[in-house]
C-alpha positions in Angstrom: -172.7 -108.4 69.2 -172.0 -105.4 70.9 -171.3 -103.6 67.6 -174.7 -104.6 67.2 -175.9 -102.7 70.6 -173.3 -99.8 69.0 -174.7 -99.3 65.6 -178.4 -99.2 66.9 -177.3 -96.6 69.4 -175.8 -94.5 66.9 -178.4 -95.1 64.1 -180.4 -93.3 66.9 -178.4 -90.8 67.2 -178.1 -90.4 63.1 -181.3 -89.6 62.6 -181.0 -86.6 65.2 -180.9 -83.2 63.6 -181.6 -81.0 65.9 -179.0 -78.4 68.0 -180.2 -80.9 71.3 -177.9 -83.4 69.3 -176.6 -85.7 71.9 -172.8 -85.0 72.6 -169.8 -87.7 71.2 -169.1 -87.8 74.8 -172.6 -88.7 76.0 -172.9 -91.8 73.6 -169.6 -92.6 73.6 -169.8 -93.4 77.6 -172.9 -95.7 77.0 -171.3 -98.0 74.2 -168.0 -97.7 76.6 -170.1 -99.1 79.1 -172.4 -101.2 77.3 -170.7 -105.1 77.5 -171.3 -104.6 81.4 -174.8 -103.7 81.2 -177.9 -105.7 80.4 -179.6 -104.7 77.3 -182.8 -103.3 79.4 -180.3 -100.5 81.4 -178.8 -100.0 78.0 -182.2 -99.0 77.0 -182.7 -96.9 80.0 -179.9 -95.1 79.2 -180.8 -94.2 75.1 -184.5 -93.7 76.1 -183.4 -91.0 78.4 -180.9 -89.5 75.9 -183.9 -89.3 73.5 -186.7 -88.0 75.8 -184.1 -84.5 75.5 -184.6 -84.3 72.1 -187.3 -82.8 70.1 -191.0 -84.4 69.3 -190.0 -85.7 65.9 -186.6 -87.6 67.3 -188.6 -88.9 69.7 -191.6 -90.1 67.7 -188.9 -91.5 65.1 -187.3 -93.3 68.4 -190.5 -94.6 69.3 -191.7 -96.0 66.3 -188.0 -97.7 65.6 -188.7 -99.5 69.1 -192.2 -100.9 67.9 -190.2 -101.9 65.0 -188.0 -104.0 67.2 -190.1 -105.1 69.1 -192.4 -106.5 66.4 -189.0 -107.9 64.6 -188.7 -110.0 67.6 -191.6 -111.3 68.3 -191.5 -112.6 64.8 -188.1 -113.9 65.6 -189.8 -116.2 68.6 -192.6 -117.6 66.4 -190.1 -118.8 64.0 -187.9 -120.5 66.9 -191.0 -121.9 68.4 -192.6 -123.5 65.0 -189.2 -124.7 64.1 -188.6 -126.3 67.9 -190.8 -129.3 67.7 -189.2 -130.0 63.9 -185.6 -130.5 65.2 -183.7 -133.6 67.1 -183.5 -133.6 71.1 -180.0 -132.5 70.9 -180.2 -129.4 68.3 -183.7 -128.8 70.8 -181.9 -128.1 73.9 -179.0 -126.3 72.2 -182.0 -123.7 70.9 -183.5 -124.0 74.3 -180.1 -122.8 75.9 -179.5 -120.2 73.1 -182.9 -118.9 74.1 -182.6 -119.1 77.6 -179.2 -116.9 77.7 -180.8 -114.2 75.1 -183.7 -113.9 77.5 -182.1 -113.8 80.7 -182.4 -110.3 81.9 -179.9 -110.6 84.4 -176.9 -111.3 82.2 -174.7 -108.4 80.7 -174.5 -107.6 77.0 -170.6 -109.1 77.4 -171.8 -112.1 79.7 -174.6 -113.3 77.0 -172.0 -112.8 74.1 -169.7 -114.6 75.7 -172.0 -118.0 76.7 -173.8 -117.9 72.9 -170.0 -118.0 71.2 -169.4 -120.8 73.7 -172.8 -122.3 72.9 -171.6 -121.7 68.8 -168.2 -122.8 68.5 -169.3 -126.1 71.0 -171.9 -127.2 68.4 -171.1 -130.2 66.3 -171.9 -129.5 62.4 -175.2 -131.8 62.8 -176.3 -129.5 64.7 -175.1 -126.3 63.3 -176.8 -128.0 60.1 -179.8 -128.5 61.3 -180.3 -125.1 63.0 -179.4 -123.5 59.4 -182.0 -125.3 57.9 -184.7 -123.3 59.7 -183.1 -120.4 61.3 -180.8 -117.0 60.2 -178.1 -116.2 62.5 -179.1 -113.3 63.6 -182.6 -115.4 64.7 -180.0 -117.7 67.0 -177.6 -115.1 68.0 -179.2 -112.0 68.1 -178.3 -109.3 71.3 -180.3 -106.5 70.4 -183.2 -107.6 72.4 
């Protein structure tokens, strides 16, 4: 998960061609840093990075964020549809997956940590039944 948070950072920073490049240094202390952060100071941290770089970065950054954004919103209309569908059992596993991956409060590290102990603690009924209607990444997604 936090290559996920890794790659997004430096698919940012890829698209970047400009001499205000951030420096190797500069990004690699916020992925160094980023399992002990919550995603929104993570966030913090790239939107200032890009808010130094030219018009175009910054429009590209901007419109990659809407992107996101839109992507998960998407992502909780499918969870919320599907809810209602599933057993009371596979229901509160989803509930606590979704819980944890909205909880602002917990880390990047702390939220991997509970959803692998939430995945590798599910019987295969309900691994199963959560495959029928939802992707992976829609159950165990950090990015957001």
């Amino acid at each position: 998960m936090i290559r996920n948070i890794a790659i997004a950072s430096i698919v940012l920073c890829a698209f970047v061609n400009t001499q205000r490049t951030p420096s190797t240094e500069v990004i690699d202390k916020i992925l160094g840093s980023a399992e002990t952060k919550t995603i929104e100071q993570i966030n913090k941290e790239i939107d200032r990075l890009v808010e130094k770089l030219d018009d175009k970065t910054r429009a590209e950054h901007k419109a990659w964020k809407l992107k996101v954004e839109k992507d998960e919103r998407e992502r909780k209309s499918r969870i919320f549809k599907v809810l209602p569908k599933l057993s009371t059992r596979t229901q509160q596993k989803l509930i606590r997956i979704v819980m944890t991956q909205q909880n602002q409060t917990l880390s990047v590290g702390e939220k991997e940590r509970i959803l692998k102990h939430i995945s590798t603690s599910m019987d295969n009924n309900t691994k199963n039944e959560l495959a029928r209607f939802l992707t992976d990444k829609d159950l165990f997604s950090l990015i957001y």
